[in-house]
MARDREN-108491 format. One line per field, with one value per residue: residue number from 1; x, y, z of N, C-alpha, C in turn. Coordinates in nm, 2 decimals, padded with zeros to 4 digits. Last residue first. Layout:
N
num (NUM;...)
nx (X;...)
ny (Y;...)
nz (Z;...)
cax (X;...)
cay (Y;...)
caz (Z;...)
cx (X;...)
cy (Y;...)
cz (Z;...)
//
This chain:
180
num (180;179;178;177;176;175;174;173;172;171;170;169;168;167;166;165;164;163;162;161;160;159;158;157;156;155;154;153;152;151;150;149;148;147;146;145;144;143;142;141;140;139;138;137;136;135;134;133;132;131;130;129;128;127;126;125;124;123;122;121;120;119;118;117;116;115;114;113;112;111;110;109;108;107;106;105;104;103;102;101;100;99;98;97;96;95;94;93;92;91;90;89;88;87;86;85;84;83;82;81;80;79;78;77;76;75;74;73;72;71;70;69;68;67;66;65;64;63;62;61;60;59;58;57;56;55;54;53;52;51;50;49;48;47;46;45;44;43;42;41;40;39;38;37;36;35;34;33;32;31;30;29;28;27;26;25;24;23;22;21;20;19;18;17;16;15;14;13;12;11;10;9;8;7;6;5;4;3;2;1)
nx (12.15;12.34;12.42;12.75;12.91;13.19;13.20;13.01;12.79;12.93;12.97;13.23;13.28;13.26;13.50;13.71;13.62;13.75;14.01;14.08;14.03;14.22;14.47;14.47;14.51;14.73;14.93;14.87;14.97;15.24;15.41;15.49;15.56;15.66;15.73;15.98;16.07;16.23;16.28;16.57;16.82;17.00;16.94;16.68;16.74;16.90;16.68;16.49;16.52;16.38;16.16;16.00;15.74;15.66;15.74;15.77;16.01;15.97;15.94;16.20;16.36;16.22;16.36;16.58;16.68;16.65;16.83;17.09;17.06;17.08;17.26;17.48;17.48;17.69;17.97;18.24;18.51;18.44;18.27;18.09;17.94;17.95;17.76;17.51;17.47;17.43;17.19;17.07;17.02;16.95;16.67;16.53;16.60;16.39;16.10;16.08;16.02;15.82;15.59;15.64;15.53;15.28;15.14;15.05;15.16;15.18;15.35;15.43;15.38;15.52;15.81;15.75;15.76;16.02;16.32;16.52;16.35;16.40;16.62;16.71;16.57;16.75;16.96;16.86;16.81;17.08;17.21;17.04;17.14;17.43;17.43;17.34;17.57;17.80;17.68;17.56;17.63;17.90;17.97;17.91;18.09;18.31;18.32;18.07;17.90;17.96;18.14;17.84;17.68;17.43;17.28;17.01;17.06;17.03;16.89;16.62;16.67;16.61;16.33;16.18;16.23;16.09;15.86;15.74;15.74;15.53;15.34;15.30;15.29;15.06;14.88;14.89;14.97;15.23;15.35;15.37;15.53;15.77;15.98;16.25)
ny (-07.92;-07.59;-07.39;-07.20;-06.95;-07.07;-07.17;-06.97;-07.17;-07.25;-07.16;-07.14;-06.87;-06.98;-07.09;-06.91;-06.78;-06.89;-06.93;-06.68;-06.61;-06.78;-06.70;-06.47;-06.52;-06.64;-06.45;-06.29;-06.46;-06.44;-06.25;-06.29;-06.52;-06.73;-07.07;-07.30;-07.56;-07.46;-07.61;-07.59;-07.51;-07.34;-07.11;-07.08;-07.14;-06.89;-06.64;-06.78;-06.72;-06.44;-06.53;-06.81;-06.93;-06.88;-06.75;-06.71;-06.58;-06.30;-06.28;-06.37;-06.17;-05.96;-06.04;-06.09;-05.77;-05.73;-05.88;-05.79;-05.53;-05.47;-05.59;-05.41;-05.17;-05.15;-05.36;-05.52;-05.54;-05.67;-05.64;-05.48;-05.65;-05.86;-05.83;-05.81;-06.05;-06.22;-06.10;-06.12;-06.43;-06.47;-06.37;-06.56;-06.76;-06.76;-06.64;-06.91;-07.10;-06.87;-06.98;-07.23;-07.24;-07.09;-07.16;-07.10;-07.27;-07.57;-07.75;-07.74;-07.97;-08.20;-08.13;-08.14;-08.42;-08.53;-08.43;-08.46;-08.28;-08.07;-08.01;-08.02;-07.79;-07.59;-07.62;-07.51;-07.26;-07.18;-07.28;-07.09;-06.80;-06.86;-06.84;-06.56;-06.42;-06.54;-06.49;-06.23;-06.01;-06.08;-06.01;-05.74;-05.64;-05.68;-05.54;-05.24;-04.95;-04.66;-04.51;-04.31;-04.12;-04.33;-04.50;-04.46;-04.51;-04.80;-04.85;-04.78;-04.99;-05.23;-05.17;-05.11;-05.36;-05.51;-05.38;-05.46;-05.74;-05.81;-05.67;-05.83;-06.12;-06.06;-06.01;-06.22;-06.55;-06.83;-07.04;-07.12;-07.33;-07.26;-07.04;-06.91)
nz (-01.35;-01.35;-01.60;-01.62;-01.59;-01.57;-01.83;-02.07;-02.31;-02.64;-02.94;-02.94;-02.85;-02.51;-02.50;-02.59;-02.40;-02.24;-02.28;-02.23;-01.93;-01.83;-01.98;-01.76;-01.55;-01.55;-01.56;-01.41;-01.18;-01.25;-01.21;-00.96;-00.89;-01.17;-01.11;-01.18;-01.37;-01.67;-01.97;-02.21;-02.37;-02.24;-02.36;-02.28;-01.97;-01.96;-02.01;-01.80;-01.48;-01.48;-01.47;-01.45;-01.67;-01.93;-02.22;-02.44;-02.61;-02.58;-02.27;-02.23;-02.31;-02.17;-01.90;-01.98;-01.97;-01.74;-01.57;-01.68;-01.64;-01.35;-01.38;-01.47;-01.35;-01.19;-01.33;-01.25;-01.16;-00.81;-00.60;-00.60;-00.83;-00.70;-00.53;-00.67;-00.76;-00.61;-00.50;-00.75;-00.74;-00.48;-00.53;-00.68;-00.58;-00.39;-00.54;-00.56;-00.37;-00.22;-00.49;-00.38;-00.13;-00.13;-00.44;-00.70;-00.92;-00.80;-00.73;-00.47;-00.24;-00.33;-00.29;00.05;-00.02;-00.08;-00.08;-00.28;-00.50;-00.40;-00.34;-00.63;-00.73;-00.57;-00.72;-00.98;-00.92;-00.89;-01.12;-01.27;-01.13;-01.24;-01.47;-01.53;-01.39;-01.60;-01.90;-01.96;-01.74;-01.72;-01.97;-01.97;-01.75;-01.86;-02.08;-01.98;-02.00;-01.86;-01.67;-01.51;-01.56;-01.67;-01.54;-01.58;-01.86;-01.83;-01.64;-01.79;-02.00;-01.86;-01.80;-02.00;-02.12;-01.91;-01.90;-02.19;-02.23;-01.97;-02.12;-02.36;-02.27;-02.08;-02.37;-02.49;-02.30;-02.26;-02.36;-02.66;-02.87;-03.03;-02.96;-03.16)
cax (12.00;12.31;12.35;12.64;12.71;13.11;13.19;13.14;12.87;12.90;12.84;13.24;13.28;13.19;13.40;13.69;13.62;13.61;13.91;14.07;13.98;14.10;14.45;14.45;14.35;14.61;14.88;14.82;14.83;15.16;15.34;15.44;15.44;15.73;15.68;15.95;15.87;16.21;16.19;16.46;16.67;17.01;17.09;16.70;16.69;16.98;16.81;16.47;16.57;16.53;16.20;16.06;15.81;15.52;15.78;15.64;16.00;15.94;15.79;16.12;16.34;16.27;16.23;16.54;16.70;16.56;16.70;17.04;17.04;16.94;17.26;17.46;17.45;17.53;17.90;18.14;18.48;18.48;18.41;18.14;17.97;18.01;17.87;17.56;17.54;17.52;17.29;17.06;17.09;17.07;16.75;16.57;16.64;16.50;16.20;16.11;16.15;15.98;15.65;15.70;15.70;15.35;15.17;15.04;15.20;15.06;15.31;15.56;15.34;15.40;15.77;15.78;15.66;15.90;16.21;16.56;16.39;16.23;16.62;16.77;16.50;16.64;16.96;16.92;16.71;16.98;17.24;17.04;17.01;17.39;17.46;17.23;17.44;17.78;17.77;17.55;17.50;17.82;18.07;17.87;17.93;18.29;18.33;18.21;17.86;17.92;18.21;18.00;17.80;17.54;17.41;17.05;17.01;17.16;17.03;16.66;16.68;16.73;16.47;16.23;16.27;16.21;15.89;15.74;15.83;15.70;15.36;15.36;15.40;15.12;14.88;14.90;14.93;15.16;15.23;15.37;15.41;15.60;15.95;16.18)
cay (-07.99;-07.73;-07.38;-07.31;-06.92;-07.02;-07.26;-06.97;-07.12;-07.30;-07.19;-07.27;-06.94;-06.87;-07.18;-07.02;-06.72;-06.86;-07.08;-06.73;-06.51;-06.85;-06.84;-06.45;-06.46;-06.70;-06.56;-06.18;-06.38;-06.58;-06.22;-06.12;-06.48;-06.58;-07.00;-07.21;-07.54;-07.47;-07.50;-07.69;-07.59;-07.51;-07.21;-07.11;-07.19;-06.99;-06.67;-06.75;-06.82;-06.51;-06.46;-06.72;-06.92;-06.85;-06.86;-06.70;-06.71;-06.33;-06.22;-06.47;-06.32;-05.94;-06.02;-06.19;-05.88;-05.67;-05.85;-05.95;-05.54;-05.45;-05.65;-05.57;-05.19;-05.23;-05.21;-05.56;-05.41;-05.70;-05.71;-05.47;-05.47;-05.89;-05.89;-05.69;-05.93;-06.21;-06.06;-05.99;-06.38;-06.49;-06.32;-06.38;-06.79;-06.77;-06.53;-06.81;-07.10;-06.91;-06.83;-07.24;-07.32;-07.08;-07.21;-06.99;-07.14;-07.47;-07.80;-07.64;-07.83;-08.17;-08.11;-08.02;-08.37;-08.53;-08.42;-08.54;-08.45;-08.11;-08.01;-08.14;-07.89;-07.62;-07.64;-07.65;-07.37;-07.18;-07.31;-07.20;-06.88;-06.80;-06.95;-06.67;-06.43;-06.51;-06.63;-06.39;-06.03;-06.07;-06.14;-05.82;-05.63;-05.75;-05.63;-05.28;-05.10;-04.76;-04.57;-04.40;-04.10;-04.23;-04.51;-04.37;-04.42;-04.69;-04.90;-04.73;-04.83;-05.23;-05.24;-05.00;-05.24;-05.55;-05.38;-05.31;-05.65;-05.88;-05.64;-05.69;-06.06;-06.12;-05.91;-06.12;-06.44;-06.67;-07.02;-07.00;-07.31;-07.20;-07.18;-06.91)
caz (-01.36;-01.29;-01.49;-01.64;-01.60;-01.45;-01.71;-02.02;-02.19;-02.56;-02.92;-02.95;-02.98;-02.58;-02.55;-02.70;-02.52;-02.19;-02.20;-02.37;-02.02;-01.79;-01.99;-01.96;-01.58;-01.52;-01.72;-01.51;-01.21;-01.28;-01.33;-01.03;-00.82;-01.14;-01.19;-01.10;-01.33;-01.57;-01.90;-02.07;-02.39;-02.22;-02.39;-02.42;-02.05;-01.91;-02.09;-01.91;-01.58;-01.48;-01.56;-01.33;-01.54;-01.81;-02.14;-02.47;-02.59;-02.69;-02.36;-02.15;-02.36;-02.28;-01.90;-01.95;-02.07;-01.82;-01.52;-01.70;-01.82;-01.44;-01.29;-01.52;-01.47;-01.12;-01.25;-01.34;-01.21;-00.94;-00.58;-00.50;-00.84;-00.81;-00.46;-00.61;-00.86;-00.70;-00.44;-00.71;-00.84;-00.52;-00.42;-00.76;-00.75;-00.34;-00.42;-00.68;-00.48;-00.20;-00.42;-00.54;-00.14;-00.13;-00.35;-00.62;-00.87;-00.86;-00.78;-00.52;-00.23;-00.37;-00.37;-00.04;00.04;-00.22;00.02;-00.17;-00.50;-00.41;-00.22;-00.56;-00.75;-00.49;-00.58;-00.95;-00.96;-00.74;-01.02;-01.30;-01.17;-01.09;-01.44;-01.58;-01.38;-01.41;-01.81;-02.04;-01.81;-01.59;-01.91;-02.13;-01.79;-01.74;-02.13;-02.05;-02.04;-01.96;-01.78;-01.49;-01.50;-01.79;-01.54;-01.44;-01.81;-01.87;-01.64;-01.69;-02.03;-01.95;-01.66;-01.93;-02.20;-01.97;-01.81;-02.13;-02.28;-02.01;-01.98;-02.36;-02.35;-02.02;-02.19;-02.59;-02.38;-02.18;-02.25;-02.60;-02.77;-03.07;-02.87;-03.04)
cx (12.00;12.16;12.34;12.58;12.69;12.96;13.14;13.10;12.94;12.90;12.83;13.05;13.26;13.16;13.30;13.57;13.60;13.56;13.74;14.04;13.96;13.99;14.26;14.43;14.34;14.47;14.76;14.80;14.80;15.02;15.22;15.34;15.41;15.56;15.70;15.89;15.90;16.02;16.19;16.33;16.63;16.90;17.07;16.83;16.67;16.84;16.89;16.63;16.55;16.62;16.34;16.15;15.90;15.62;15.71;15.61;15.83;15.93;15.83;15.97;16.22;16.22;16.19;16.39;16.62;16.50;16.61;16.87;17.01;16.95;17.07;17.37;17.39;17.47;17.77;18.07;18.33;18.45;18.52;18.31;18.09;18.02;17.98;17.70;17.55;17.62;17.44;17.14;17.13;17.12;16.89;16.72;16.67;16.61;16.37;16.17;16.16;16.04;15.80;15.67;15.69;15.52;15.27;15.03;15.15;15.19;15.22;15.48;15.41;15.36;15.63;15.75;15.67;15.77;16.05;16.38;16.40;16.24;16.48;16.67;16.59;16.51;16.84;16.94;16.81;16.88;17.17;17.13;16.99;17.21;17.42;17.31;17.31;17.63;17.75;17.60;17.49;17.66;17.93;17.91;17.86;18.10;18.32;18.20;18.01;17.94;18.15;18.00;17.90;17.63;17.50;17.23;17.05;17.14;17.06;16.81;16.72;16.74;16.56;16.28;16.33;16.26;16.06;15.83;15.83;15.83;15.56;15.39;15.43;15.30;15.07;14.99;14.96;15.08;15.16;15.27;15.46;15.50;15.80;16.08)
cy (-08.07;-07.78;-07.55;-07.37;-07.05;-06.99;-07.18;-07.12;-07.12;-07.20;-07.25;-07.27;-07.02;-06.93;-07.12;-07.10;-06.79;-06.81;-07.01;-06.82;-06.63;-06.76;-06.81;-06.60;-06.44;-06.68;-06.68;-06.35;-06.36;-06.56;-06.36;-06.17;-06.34;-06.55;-06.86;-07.15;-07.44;-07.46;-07.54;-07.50;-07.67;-07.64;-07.32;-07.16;-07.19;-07.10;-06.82;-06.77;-06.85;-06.60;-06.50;-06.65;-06.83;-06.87;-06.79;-06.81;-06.78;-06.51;-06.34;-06.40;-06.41;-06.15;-06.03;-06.17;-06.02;-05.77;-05.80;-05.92;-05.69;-05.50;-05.63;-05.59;-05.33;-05.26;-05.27;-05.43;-05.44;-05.56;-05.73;-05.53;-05.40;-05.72;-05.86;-05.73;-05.84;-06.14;-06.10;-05.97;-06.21;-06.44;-06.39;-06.33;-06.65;-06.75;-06.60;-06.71;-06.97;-06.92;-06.83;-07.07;-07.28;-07.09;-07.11;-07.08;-07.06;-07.34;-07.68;-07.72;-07.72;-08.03;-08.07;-07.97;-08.21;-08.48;-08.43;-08.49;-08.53;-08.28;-08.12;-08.11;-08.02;-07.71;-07.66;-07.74;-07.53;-07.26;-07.32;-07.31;-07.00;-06.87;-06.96;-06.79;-06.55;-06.52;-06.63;-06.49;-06.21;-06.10;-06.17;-05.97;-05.75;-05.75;-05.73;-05.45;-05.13;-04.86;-04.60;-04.43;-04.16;-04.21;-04.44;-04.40;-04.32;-04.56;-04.81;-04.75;-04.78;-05.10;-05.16;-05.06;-05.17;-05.40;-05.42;-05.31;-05.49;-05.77;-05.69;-05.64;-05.93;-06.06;-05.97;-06.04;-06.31;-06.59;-06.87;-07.02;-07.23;-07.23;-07.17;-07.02)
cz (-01.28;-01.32;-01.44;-01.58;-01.62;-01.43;-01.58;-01.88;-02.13;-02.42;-02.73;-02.99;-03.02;-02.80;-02.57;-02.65;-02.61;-02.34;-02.26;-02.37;-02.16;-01.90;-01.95;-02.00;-01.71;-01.55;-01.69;-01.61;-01.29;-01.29;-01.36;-01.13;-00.92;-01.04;-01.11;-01.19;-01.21;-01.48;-01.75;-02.07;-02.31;-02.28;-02.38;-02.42;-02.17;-01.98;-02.05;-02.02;-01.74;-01.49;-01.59;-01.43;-01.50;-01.65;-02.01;-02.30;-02.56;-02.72;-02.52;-02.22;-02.31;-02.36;-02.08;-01.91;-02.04;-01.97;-01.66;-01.66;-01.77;-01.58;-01.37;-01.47;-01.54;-01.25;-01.22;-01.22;-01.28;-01.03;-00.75;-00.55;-00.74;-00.88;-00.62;-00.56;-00.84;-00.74;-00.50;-00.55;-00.80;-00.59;-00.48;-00.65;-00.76;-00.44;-00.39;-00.63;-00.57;-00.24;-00.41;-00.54;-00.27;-00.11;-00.29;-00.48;-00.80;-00.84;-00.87;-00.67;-00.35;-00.35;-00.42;-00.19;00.05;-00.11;-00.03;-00.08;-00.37;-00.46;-00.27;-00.42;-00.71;-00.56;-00.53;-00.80;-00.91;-00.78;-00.88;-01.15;-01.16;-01.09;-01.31;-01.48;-01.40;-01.35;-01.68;-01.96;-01.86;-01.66;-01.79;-02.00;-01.85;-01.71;-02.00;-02.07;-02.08;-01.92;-01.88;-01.62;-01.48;-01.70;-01.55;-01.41;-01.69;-01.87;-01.66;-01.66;-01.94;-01.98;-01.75;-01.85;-02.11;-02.05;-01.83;-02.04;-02.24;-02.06;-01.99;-02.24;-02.33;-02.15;-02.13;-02.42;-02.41;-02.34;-02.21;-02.45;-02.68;-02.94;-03.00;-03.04)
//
């Protein structure tokens, strides 16, 4: 896994809670059908993630061909880098409802790639769109969509251990320093 970690202690275990119980719940609310089969396993690692990486892909050609979009898609709490992220989930989760519908791959997949990638994305230590996570350790990149859910939680933990370390440092946090 990566050593530089953008997200903190909060931000990981949130990650991994949420990842666990995606991936339990699955199976869980699954038991009546078949299980986890080999269209599953296929839909989880290959269909899915490539699904992802494909909608990123599309919509970092749209931020190339239109560099005034780009600039707006710069912070994560823009809203064009919101959108890219809503547009990356929505594909992938119509994906793979079209792919429950049309193939023997069950809903099953759909929460394990979702969970799992929550999962990777805590222990990689990775601050963008969850679901590109597994498609980025294969391809070693990091994508710059960042996730609107969780970008909060690594903003207030970044500005929390800013404050901390200059607390430590002997110095005031930036917000009590007073002007001369």
């Amino acid at each position: 896994m990566a050593t530089n970690r953008a997200i903190g202690p909060v931000g990981t275990a949130i990650r991994i809670g949420v990842g666990v119980l995606l991936a339990a719940a699955a199976i869980a609310f699954d038991y009546p059908s078949r299980g986890i089969s080999w269209w599953d396993v296929a839909a989880v690692l290959v269909v899915l993630p490539l699904t992802a990486v494909g909608a990123a892909a599309v919509l970092n050609t749209a931020y190339r061909r239109w560099p005034a979009l780009a600039r707006h898609t710069r912070t994560p709490w823009s809203a064009a880098q919101s959108g890219a992220a809503v547009i990356v989930i929505a594909v992938a989760v119509v994906v793979g409802t079209v792919l429950s519908f049309l193939t023997p791959v069950d809903r099953i997949a759909l929460f394990l790639f979702f969970g799992l990638s929550m999962v990777l994305a805590a222990l990689r230590g990775y601050d963008g769109c969850e679901i590109l996570a597994l498609p980025n350790i294969m391809l070693r990149r990091a994508d710059a969509i960042w996730c609107p859910l969780y970008s909060p939680i690594d903003s207030a933990e970044q500005l929390s251990d800013s404050t901390a370390t200059r607390v430590a440092h002997g110095r005031p946090p930036r917000q009590m320093r007073l002007r001369r």
